[in-house]
C-alpha positions as CSV (number, residue, x, y, z in Angstrom):
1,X,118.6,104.0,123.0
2,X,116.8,102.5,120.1
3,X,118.9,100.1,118.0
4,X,119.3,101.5,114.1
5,X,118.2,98.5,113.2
6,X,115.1,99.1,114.2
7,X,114.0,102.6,113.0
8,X,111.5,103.0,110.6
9,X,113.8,105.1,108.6
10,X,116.4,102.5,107.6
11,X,113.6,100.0,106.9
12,X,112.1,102.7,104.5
13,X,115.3,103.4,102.8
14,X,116.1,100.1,101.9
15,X,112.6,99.6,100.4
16,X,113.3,102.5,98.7
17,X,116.8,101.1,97.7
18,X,115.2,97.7,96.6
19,X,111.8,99.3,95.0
20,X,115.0,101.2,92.6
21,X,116.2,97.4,92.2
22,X,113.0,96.0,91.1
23,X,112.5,98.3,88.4
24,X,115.9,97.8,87.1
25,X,115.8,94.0,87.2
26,X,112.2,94.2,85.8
27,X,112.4,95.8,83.1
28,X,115.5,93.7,81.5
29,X,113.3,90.7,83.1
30,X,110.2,92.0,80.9
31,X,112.2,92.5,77.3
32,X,111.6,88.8,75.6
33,X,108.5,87.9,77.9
34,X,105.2,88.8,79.0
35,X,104.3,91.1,81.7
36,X,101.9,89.0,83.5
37,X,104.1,85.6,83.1
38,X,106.9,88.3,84.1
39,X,104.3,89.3,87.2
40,X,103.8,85.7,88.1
41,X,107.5,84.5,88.2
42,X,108.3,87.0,90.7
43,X,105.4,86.0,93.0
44,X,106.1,82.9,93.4
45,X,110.0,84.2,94.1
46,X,108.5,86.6,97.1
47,X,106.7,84.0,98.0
48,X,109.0,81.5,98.5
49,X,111.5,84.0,100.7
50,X,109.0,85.3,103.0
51,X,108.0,81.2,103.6
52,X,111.7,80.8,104.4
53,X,111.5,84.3,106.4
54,X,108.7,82.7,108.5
55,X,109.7,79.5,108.7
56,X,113.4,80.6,110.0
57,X,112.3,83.0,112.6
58,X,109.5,80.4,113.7
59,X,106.8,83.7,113.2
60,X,104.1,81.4,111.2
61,X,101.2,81.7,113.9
62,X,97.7,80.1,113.1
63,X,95.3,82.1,110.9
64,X,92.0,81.6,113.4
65,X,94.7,83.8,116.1
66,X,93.9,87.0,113.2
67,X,91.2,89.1,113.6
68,X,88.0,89.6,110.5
69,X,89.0,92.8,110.3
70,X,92.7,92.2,110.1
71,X,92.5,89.5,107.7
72,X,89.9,91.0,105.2
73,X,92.3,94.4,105.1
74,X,95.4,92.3,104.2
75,X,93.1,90.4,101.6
76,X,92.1,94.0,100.0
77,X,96.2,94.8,100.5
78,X,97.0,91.5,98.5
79,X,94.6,92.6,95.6
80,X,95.6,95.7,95.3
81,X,99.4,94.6,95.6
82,X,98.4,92.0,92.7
83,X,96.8,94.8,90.5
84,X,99.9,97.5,91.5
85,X,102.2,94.7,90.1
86,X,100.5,93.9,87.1
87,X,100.4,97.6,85.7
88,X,103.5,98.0,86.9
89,X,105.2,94.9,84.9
90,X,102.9,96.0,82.2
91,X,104.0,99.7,82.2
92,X,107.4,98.3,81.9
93,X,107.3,96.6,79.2
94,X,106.0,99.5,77.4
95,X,107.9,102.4,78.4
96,X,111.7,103.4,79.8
97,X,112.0,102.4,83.6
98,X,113.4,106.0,84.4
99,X,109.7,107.0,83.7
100,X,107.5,104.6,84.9
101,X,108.8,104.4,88.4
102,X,108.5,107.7,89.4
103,X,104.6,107.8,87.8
104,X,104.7,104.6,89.7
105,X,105.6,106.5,93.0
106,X,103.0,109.2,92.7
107,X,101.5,106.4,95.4
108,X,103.3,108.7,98.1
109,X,100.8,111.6,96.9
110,X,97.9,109.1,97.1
111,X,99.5,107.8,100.6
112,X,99.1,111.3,101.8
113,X,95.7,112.1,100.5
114,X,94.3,108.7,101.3
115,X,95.7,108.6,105.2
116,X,93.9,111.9,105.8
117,X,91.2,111.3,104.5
118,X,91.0,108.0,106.1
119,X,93.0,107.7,108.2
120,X,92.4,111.2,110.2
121,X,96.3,111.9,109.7
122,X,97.4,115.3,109.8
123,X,99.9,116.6,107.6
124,X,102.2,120.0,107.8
125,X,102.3,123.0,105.8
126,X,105.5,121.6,105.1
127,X,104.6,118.0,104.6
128,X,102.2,119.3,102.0
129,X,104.6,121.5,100.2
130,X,106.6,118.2,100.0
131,X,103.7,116.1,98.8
132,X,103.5,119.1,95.9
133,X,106.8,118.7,95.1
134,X,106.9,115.0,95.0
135,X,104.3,115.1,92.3
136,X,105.4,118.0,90.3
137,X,108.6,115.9,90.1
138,X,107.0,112.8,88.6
139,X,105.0,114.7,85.9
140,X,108.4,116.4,84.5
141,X,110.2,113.4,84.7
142,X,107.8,111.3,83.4
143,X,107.3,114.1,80.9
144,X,109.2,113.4,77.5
């Protein structure tokens, strides 16, 4: 039997749970500052706790032991994890938190597009109804 602990569905919800957090936090974190020093501040705070993650579980392992392929992809991840943050912080600052995050989640819609058209995934009638639903639900919240 497969621990809870290591389902993929408990490791979702809590990003979920923490992704909730984060726009919370940020957006008090944003009101007497700017976005990208905002941005900036908590980098270096992820960074630091995923050094201490790695450095505690002994799981640092040399980069030559990662593949071209691996390595350039998590490069493009970073980038686009840089840029996702700085709009994000900067959409923040501008507008109400209960409507920039769930514009901010239409990435599920794009996750669903993207993997099949890249990623040769397959999605249900059902799994597209709920990709539908998911956006139609952003636009009216993000509607004012």
């Amino acid at each position: 039997m497969t621990s809870y602990l290591t389902t993929w569905q408990l490791w979702a919800g809590l990003a979920a749970l923490f992704a909730a957090l984060t726009a919370i936090f940020a957006k008090v974190g944003v009101e007497q500052i700017n976005s990208d020093y905002a941005t900036w501040i908590r980098t270096i705070v992820v960074l630091i706790i995923l050094t201490g993650i790695l450095f505690f579980t002994r799981q640092f392992q040399p980069l030559r032991s990662i593949t071209p392929k691996s390595l350039l992809f998590l490069v493009l991840s970073g980038l686009a994890t840089g840029a996702s943050w700085v709009c994000y912080f900067r959409a923040l600052k501008l507008g109400n938190a209960s409507q920039v995050a769930p514009v901010d989640k239409l990435s599920v819609v794009l996750v669903a597009v993207f993997g099949v058209a890249f990623l040769g995934e397959r999605l249900s009638p059902g799994a597209w109804l709920g990709i539908a639903l998911i956006a139609t639900g952003a636009v009216l919240v993000a509607i004012r």
